[in-house]
C-alpha positions in Angstrom: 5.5 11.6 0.8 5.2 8.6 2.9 3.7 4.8 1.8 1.0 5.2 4.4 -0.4 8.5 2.6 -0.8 7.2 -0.5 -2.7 4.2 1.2 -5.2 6.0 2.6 -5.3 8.2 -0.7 -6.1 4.7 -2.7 -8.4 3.7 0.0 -10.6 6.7 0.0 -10.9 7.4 -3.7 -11.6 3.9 -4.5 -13.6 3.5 -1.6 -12.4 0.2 -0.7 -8.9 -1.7 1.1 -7.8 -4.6 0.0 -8.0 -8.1 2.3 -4.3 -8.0 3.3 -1.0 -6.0 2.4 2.5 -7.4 2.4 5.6 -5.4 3.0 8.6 -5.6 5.0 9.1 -4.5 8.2 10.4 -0.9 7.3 10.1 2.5 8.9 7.7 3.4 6.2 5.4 0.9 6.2 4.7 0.4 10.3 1.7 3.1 9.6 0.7 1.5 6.9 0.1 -1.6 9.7 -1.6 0.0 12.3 -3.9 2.1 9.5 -4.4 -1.7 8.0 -5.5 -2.8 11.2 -7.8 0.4 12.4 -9.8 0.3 9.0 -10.6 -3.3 9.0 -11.9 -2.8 13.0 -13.8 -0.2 11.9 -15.0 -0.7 8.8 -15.2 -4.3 8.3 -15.6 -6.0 11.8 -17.3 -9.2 10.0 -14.0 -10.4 9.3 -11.4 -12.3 11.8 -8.3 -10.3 11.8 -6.3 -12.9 13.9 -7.3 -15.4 10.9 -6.7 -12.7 7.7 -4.4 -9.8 9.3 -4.7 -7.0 7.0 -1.5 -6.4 7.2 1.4 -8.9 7.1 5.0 -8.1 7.1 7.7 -9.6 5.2 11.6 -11.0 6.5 13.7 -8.2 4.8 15.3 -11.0 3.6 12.5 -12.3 1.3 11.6 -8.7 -0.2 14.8 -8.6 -1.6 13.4 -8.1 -4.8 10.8 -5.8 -4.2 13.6 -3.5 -2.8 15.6 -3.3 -5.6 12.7 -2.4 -7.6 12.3 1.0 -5.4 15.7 1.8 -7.1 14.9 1.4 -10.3 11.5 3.8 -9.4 13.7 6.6 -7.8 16.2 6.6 -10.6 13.5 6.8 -13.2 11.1 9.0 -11.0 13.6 10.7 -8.3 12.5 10.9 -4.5 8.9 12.7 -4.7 6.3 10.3 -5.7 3.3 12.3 -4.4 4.2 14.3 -7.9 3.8 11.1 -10.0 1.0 9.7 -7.7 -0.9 12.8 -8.4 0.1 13.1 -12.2 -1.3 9.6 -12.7 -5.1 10.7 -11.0 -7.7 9.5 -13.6 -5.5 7.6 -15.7 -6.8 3.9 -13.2 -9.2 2.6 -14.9 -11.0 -0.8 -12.9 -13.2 -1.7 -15.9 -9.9 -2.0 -17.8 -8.5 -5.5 -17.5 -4.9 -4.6 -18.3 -5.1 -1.9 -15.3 
């Protein structure tokens, strides 16, 4: 299950992308860039992407953090988050502020 799946699965059931994404420069998230970067032409040409890119990559070196956090998430939830992703369906709730 790849990063750039379950973007476009967020983007089309809530029906909106957010402004930007930030992630590093990995082999799983370069189709998460160019998909950024279609949608917004497409969909939204109002806005500038040369002033808001919708997608911005990280130094590796500054997402240190959010690295070590995947860990944690494959040793709690192993390798196949499409399973989780898909166990969680209905449980987002936008009017909820704690969501």
């Amino acid at each position: 299950m790849s990063i750039a799946y379950l973007y476009l699965c967020t983007v089309e059931n809530d029906g909106v992308m957010p402004l930007q994404m930030t992630t590093d420069c990995g082999s799983e998230t370069t189709q998460v860039f160019g998909l950024a970067n279609a949608l917004c032409e497409e969909f939204a040409p109002e806005y500038d992407c040369d002033a808001l890119p919708p997608h911005h990559f990280l130094c590796s070196v500054k997402n240190i953090t959010i690295e070590h956090g995947w860990l944690c998430l494959q040793s709690q939830w192993g390798m196949n988050a499409k399973i989780w992703w898909e166990a969680g369906e209905g449980t987002y709730n936008p009017a909820n502020a704690k969501h």
